[in-house]
N, C-alpha and C positions, 0 to 999 in steps of 0.2 A: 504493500500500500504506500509505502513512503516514497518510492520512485516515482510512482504516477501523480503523487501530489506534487512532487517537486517541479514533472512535466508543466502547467498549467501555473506555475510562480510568477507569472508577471504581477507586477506592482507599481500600482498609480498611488501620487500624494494630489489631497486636493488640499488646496487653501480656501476659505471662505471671505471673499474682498465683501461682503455684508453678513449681517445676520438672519438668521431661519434659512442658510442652505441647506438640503434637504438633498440626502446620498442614501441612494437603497440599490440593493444586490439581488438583482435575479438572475433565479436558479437555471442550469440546464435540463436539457430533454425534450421530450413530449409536450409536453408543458410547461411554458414559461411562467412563472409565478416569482411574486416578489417577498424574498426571506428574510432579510433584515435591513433596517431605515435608522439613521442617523440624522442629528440636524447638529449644524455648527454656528458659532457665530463667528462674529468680523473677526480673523485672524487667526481663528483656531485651525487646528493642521489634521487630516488626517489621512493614515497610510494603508492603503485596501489594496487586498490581492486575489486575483481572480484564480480559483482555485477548481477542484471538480464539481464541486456545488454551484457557484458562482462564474454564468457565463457573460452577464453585463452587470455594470453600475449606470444609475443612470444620477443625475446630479442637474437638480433643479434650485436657480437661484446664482448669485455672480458667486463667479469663482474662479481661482487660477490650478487648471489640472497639468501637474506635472508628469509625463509620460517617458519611456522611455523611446518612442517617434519624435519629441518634444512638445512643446509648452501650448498649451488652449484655454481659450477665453471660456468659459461658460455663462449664459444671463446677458445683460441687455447693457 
């Protein structure tokens, strides 16, 4: 099991440029469902990786995602 987790280890930072950004992870498969939600405020950091469970984040609200492709605006 721990090879295949490592397979899927990419890791995005978001930074939250306001408060109530809102970062949720959904699941893979059949069914897309969304498994856990996060809300940050202006400046708080946080560091998500997409794993076997987790085949998107999605992040609503301004924000700077740091990727390893590089750096994206998220919000208005």
């Amino acid at each position: 099991m721990e090879s295949n987790y490592m397979v899927n280890s990419d890791y995005v930072v978001v930074k939250a440029l306001d408060n109530g950004v809102n970062i949720s992870g959904l699941t893979r498969g059949k069914d897309t469902k969304f498994h856990h939600t996060e809300k940050l405020d202006r400046g708080e950091v946080m560091i998500a990786q997409f794993t076997e469970q987790t085949s998107a984040i999605k992040i609503k609200g301004r924000a700077r995602v740091y990727t390893a492709h590089g750096i994206i605006e998220a919000g208005d």
